[in-house]
MMTF fields as JSON, N, C-alpha, C and O atoms, coordinates in Angstrom:
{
  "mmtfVersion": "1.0.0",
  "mmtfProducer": "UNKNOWN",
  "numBonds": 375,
  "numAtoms": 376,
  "numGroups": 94,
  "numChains": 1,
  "numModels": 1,
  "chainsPerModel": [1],
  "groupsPerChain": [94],
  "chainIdList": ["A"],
  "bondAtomList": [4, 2, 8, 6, 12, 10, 16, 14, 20, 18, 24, 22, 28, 26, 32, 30, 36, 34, 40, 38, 44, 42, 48, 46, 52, 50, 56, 54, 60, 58, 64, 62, 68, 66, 72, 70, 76, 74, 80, 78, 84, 82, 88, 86, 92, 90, 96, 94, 100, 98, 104, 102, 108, 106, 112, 110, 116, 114, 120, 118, 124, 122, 128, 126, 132, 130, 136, 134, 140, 138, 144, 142, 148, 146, 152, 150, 156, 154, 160, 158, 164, 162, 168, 166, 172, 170, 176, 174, 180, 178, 184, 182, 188, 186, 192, 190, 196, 194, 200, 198, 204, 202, 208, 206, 212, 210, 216, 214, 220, 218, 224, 222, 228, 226, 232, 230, 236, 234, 240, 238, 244, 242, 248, 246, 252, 250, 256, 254, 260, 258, 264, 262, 268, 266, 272, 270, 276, 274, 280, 278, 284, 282, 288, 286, 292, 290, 296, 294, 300, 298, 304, 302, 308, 306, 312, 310, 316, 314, 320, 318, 324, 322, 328, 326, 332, 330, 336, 334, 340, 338, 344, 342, 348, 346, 352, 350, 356, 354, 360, 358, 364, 362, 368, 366, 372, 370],
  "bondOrderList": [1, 1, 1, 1, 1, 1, 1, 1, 1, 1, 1, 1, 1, 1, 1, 1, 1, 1, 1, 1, 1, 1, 1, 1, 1, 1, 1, 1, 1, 1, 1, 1, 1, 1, 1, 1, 1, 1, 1, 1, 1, 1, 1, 1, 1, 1, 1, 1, 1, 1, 1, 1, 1, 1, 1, 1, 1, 1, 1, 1, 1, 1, 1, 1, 1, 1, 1, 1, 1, 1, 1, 1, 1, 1, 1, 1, 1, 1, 1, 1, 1, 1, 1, 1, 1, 1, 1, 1, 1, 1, 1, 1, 1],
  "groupList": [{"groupName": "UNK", "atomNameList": ["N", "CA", "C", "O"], "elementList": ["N", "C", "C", "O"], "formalChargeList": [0, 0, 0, 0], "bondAtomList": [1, 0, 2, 1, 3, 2], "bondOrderList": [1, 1, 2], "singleLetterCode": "X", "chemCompType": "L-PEPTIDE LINKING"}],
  "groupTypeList": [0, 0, 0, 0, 0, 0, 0, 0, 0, 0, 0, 0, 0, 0, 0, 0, 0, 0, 0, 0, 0, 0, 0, 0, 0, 0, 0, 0, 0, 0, 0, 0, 0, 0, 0, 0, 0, 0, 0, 0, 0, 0, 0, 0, 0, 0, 0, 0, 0, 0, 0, 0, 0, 0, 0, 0, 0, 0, 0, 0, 0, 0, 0, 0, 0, 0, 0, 0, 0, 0, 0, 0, 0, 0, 0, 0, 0, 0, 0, 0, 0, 0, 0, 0, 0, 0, 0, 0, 0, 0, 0, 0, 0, 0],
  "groupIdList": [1, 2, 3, 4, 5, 6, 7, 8, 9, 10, 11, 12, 13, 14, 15, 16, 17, 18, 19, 20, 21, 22, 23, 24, 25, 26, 27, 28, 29, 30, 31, 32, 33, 34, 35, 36, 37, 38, 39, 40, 41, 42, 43, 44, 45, 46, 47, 48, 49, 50, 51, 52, 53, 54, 55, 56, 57, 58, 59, 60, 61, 62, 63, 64, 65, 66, 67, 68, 69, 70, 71, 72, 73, 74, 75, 76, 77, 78, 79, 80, 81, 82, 83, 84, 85, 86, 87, 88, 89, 90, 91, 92, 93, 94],
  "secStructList": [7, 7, 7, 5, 1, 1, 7, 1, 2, 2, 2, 2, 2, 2, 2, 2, 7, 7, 7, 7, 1, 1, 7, 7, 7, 2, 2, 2, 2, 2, 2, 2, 2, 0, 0, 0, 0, 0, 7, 1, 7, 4, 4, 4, 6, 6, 6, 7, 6, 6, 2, 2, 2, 2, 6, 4, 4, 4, 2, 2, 2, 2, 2, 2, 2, 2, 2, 2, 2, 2, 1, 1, 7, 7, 7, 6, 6, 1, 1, 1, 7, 5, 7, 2, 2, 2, 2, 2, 2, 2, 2, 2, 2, 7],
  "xCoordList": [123.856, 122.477, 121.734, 122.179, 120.508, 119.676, 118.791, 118.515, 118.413, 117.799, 117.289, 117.708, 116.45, 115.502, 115.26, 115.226, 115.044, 114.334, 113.412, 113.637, 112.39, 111.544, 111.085, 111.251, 110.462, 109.817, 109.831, 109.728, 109.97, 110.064, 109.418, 109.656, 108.895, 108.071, 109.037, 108.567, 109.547, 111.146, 111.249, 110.951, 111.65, 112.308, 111.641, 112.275, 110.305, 109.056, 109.154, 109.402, 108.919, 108.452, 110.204, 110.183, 111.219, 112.161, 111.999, 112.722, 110.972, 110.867, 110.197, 110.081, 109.766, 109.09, 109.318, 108.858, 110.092, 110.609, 111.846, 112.074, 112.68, 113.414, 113.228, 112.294, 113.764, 113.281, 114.184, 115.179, 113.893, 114.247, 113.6, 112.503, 114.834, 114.487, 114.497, 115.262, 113.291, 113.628, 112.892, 112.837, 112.404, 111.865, 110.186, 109.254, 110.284, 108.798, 108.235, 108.853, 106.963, 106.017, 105.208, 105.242, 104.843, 104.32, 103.555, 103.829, 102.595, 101.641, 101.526, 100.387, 102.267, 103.544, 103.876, 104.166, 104.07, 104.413, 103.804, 104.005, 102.777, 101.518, 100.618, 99.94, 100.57, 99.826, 100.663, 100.13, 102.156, 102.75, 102.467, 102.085, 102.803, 102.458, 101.147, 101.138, 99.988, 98.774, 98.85, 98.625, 99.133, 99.101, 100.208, 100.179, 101.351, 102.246, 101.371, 101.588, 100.692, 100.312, 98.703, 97.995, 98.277, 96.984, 96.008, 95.177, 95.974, 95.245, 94.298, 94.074, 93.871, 92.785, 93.196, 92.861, 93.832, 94.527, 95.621, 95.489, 96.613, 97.848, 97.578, 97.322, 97.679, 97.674, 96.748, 96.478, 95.783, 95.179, 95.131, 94.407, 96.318, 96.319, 97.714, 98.186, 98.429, 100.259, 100.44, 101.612, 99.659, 100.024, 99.546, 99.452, 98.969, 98.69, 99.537, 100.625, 99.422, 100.313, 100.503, 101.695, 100.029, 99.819, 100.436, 100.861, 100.494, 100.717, 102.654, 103.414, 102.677, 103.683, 105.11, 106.243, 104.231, 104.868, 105.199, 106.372, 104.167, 104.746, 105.629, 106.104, 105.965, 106.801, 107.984, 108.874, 108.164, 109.437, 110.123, 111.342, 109.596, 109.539, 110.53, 111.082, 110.789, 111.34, 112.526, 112.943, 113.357, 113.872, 115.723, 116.743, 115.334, 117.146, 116.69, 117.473, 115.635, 115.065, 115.58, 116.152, 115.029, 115.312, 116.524, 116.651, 117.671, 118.673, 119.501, 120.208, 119.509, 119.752, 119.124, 119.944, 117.795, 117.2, 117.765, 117.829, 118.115, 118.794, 120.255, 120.567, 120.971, 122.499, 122.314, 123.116, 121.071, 121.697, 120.789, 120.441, 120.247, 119.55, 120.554, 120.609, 121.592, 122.483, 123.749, 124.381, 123.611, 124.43, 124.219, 125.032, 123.009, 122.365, 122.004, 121.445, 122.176, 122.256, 122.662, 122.299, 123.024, 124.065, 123.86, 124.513, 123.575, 123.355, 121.715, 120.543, 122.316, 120.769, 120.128, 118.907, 120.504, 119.442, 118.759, 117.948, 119.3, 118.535, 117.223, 117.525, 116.0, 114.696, 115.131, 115.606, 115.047, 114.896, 116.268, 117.082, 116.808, 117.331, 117.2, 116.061, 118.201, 117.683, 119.398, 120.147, 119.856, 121.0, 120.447, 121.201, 119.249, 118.425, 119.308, 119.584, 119.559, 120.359, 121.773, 122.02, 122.618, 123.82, 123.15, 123.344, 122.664, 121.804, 121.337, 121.553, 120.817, 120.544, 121.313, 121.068, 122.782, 123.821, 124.998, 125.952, 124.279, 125.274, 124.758, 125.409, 123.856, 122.625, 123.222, 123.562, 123.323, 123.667, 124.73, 125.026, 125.617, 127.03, 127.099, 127.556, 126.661, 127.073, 126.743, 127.012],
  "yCoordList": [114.082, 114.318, 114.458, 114.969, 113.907, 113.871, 115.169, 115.78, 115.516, 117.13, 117.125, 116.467, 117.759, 117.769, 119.128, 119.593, 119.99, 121.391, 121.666, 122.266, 121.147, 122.256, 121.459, 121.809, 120.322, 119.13, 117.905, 117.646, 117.073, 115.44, 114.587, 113.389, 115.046, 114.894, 114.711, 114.423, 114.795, 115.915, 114.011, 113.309, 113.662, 112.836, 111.44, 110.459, 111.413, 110.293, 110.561, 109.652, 112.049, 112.03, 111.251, 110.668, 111.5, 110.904, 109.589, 109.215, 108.586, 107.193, 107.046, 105.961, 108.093, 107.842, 108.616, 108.239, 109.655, 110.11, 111.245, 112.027, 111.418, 112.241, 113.786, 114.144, 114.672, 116.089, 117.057, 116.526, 118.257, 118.792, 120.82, 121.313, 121.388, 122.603, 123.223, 122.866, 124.462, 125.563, 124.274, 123.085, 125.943, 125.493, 125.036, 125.435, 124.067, 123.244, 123.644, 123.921, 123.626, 124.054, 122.354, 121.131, 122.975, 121.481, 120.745, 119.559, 121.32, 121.368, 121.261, 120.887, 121.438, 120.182, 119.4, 118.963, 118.876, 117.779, 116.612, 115.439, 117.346, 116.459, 116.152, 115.124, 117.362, 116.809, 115.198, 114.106, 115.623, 114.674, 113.264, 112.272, 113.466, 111.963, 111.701, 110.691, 112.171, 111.888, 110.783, 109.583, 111.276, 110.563, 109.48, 108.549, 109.504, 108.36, 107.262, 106.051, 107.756, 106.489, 106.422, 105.448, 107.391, 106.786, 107.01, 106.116, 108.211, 108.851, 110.05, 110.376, 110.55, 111.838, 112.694, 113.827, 112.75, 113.665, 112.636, 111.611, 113.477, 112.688, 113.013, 112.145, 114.535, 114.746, 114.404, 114.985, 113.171, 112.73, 111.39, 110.672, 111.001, 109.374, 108.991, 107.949, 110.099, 109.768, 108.908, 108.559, 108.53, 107.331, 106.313, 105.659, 105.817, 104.445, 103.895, 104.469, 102.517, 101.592, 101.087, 101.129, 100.811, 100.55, 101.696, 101.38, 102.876, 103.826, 103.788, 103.678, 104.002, 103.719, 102.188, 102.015, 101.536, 100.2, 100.841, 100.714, 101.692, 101.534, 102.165, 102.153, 103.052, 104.234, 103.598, 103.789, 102.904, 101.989, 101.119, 101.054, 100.436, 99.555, 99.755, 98.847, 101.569, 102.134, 102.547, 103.447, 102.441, 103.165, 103.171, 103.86, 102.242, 102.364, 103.467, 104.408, 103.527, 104.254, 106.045, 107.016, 105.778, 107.2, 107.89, 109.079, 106.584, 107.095, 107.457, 108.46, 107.076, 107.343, 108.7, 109.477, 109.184, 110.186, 111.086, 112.218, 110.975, 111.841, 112.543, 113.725, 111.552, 111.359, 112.675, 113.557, 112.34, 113.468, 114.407, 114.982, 114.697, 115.877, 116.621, 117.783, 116.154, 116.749, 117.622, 118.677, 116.394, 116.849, 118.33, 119.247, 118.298, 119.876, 120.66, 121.729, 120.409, 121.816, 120.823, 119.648, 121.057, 120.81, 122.115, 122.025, 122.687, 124.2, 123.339, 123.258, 122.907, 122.528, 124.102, 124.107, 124.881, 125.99, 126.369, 127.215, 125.629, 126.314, 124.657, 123.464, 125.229, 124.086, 123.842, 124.856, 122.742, 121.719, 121.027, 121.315, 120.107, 119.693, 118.515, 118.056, 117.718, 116.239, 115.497, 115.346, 115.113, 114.32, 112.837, 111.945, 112.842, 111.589, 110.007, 109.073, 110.345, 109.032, 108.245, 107.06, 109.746, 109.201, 108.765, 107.551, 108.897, 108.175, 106.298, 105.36, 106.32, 105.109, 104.236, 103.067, 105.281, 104.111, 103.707, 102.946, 104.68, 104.19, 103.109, 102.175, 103.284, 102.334, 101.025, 100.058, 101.113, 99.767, 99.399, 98.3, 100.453, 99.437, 98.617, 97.485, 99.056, 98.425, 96.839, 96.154],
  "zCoordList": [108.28, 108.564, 107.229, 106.202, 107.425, 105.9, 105.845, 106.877, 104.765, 104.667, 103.576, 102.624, 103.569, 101.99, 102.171, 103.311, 100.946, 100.574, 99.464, 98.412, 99.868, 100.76, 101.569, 102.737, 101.389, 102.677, 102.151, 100.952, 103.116, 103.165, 101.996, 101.847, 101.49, 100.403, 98.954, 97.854, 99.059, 97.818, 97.741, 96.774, 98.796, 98.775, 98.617, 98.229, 98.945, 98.514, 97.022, 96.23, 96.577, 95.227, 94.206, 93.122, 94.91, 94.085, 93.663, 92.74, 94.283, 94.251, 93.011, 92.442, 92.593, 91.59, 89.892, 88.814, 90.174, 89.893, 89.537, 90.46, 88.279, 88.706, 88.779, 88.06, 89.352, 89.507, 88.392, 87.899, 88.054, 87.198, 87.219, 87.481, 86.838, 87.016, 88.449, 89.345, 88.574, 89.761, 91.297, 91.611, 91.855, 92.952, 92.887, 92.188, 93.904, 93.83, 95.147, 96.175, 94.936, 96.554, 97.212, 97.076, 97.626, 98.857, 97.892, 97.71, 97.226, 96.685, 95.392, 95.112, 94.36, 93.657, 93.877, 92.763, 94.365, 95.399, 95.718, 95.406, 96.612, 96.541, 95.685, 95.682, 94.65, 93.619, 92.974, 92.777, 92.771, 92.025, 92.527, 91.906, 94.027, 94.711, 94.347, 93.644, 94.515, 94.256, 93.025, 93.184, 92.034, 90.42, 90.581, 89.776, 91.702, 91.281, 92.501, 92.545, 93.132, 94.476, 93.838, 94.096, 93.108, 92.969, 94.147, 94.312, 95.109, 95.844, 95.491, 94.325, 96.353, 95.46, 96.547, 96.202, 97.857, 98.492, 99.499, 100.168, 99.19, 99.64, 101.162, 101.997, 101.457, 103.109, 103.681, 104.733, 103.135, 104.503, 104.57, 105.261, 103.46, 103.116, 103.135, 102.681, 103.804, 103.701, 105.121, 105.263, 106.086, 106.629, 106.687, 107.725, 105.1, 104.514, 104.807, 104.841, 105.154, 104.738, 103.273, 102.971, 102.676, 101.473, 100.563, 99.452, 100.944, 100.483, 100.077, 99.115, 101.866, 101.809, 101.832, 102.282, 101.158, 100.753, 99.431, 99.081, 98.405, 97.193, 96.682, 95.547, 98.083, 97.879, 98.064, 97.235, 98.956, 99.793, 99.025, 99.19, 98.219, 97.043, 95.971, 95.35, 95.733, 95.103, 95.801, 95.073, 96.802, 97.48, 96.35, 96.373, 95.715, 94.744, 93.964, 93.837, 93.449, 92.216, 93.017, 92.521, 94.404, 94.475, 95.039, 95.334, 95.156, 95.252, 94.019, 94.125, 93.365, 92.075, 91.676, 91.187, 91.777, 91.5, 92.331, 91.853, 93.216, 94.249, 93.919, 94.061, 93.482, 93.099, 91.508, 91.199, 90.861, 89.922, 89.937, 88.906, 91.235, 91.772, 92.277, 91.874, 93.272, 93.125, 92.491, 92.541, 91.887, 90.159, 89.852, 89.736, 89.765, 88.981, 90.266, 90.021, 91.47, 92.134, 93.848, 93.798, 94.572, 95.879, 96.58, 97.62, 96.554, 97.873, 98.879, 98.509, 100.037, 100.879, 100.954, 101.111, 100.902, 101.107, 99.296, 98.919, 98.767, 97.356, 96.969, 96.968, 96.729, 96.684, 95.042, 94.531, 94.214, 95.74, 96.008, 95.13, 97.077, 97.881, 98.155, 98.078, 98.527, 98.945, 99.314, 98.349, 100.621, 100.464, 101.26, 101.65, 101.355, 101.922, 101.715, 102.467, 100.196, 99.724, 100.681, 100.9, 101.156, 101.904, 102.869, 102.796, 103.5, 104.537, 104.329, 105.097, 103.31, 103.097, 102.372, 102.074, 101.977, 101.106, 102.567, 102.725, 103.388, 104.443, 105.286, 105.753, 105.384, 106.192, 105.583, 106.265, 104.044, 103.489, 103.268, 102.798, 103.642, 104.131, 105.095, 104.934, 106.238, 107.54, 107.543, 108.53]
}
């Protein structure tokens, strides 16, 4: 099962980049997406299409970002969190 900590977001923002250090709030987050998608508020533009093409686009980028997010911390209850990636390296076995 895929899981992110603190929210779904963890795991958009990996597409763009990698994460580093403590815990992040929503709102971090969204700011970050803001500047990587080029919006002026993410929560009322996160079901662009366009939006989310450029996020999608990236999706190796953020498995990789994921892989050594783990590296530096693996507890799903400690923020932030993310095993989103097994999900989609499995997707791409089949």
């Amino acid at each position: 099962m895929g899981f992110t900590n603190i929210c779904f977001e963890l795991w958009l923002l990996l597409h763009f980049e990698s994460i580093k250090g403590g815990p992040l709030d929503k709102n971090q987050l969204y700011r970050k997406l803001e500047r990587h998608l080029q919006t002026d508020n993410y929560e009322k533009s996160k079901g662009n299409w366009d939006l989310i093409e450029k996020v999608a686009v990236n999706f190796r980028t953020a498995v990789k970002h994921n892989k050594k997010l783990l590296k530096q911390q693996n507890d799903k209850f400690t923020n932030p969190f993310s095993n989103i990636h097994e999900i989609i390296e499995e997707i791409e076995s089949l």
